[in-house]
C-alpha positions in Angstrom: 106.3 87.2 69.8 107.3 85.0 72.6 105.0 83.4 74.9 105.2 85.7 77.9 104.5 88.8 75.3 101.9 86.6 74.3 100.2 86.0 77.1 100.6 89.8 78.1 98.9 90.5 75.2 95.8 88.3 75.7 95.5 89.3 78.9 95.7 93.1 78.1 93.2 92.5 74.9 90.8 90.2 77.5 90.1 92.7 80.5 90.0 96.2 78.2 87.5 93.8 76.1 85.4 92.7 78.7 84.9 96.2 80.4 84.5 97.9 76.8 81.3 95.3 76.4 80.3 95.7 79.3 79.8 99.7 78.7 79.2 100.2 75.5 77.8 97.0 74.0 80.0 96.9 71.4 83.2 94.6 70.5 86.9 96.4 71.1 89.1 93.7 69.1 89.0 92.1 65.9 89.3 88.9 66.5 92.5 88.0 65.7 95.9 90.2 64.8 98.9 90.5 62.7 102.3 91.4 64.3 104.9 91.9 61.9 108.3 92.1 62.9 110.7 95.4 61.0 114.0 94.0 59.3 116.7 95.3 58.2 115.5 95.6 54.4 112.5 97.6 55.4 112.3 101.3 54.7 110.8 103.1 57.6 109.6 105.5 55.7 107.5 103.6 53.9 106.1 101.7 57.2 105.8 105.1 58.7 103.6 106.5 55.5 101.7 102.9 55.7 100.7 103.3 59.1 99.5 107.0 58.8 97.7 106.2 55.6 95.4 103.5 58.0 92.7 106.0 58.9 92.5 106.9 55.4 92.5 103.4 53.5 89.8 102.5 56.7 87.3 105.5 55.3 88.1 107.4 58.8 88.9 110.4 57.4 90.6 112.3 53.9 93.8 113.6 55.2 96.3 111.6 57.6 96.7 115.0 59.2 92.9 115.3 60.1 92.9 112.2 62.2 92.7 113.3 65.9 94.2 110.4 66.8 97.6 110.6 65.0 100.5 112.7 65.8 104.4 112.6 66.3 107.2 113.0 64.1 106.4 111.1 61.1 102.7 112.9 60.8 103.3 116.1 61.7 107.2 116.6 61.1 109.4 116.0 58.8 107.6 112.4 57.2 104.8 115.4 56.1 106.5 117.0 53.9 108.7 114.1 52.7 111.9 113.8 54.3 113.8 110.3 54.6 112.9 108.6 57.5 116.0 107.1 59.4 116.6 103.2 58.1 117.6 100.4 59.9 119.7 99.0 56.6 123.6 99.1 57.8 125.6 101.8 57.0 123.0 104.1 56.7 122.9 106.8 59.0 120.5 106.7 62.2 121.6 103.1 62.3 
C-alpha cells in the first residue's frame, strides 16, 4: 500500500468511524488491518471460497449463500457450484 492509499484509507476509516460512534455508540473498525496483496501463485478460486466462507467461520450465518450481504459471481454463479475461477498464473486462460 503506498502512502497516498494509505492515507486515503485512514482518512476514510477516521470520518465513517467518528460518525458511526457518534450514532450508535459502538466501534466501526478493528483496530488495525491486514492487506494482502494477490500474486501470481494464488488460485482465485480458493481466495474467492476464503472470502465467502468469512461470515461463516465469523458465526454470522450457516450458508455463504444466506448472507445478505454477499453476492456476485463467485457466490451466486458459477464459484457455487464449483467451477474454476479464472487464475492469474501465466498461460492460463483469463490471464
Amino acid at each position: 500500500m503506498s502512502p497516498s492509499d494509505a492515507r486515503i484509507d485512514q482518512s476514510f476509516k477516521q470520518g465513517t468511524a467518528f460518525r458511526f460512534k457518534r450514532e450508535s455508540g459502538d466501534q466501526l473498525w478493528q483496530q488495525s488491518y491486514f492487506d494482502r496483496i494477490l500474486r501470481r501463485e494464488d488460485d482465485l478460486g480458493d481466495v474467492a471460497r476464503y472470502i465467502l466462507q468469512n461470515p461463516v467461520a465469523g458465526g454470522l450465518c450457516d450458508d455463504p449463500a444466506s448472507y445478505p450481504l454477499s453476492g456476485g459471481l463467485y457466490s451466486h454463479g458459477a464459484m457455487a457450484v464449483g467451477a474454476e475461477a479464472p487464475s492469474l498464473r501465466e498461460g492460463k486462460e483469463g490471464v
